[in-house]
Every structure is written in C-alpha cells, then in structure tokens.
N, C-alpha and C positions, 0 to 999 in steps of 0.2 A: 505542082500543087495538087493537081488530081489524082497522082501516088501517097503524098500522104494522107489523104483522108482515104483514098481505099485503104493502105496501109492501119492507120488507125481503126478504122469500121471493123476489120482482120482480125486486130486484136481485144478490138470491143467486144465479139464475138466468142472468142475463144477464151478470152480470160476466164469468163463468169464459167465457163463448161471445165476448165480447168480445175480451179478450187473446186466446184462442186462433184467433181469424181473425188478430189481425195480429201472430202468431208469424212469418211466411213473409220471408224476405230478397225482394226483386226476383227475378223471372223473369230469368235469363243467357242471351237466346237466341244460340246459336251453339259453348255453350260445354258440357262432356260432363263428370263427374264419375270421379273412381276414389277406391276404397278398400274397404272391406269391405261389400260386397255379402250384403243382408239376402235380396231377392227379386227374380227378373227375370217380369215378366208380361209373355203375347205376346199375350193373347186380344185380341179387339175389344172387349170391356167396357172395357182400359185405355188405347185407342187417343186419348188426349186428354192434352194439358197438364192441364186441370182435374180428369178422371177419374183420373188420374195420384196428381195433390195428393191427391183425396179420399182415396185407398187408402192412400199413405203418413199424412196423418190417424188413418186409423184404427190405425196401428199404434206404438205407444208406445216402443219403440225405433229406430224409422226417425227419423233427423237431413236425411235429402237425397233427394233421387230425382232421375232424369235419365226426358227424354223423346226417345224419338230416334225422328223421324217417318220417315226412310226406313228402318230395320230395324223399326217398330211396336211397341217394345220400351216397356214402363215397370219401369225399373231403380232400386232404393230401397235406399238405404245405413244402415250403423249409425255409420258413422265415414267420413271423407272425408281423401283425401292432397294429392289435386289434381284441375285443373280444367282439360283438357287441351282445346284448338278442334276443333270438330266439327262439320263442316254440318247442317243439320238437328234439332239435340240442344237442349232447352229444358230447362234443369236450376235447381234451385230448393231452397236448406237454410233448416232453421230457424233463426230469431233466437236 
C-alpha cells in the first residue's frame, strides 16, 4: 500500500511539470509580437530567449513574450493581436 501512494504522489508531481514544459508553441525567430503588454524588462537578468521564457513562466497571466536581442528588451504579453517581422526578435506563446 505504501508504494502506491508514493508511486501515485511521483506522478502527482511530475505530471503537472510535464504538460507545463510543453505548454510553449515553437520559438518564431525573426518575428515581434503586439498586443497588451503585461511587462517590458531591460535588465541583464532577462537578456536571454530562455531567461525570457522562464520570467513569462512565472507569471500566470502572461500568454506571449518577445525577445528582442538588439534593443535587450524581454517584452511579455496578456493578449496578442499580431506578429509583425523584426530582426532580431525571438518571440514565443503558449499552447
């Protein structure tokens, strides 16, 4: 009895971390987002496609973020209109 509930607990655990890694659409590189704009970060902490992701992760209302490597911006949305070309810009919505 005491294997499956750790067994169970196991995959209580891991399921939710599961699905929510492959919430993420394809990376669009090239391509910039618009729409309602949750937060724009300039630091160096968010200077990364991935570092990017993680921040929009943590935030539960965030649907999109854009990465845009020559103004060092990570730009994260609540709502998305369009997906306009843009050098530079690595942008990324949830499933």
């Amino acid at each position: 009895m005491k294997n499956v509930i750790k067994a169970s607990l196991i995959v209580m655990m891991v399921l939710p971390a599961m699905s929510f890694a492959s919430s993420w659409k394809p990376v669009e590189e090239g391509k910039a987002l618009s729409g309602k704009i949750h937060e724009v970060k300039t630091i160096r902490k968010y200077r990364s496609v991935e570092k990017c992701r993680a921040f929009a992760d943590s935030k539960p209302t965030v649907v999109a973020f854009t990465f845009d490597r020559n103004k060092s911006t990570c730009t994260t949305f609540t709502s998305v209109r369009s997906r306009p070309d843009r050098d530079g810009a690595f942008s990324q919505e949830k499933g």
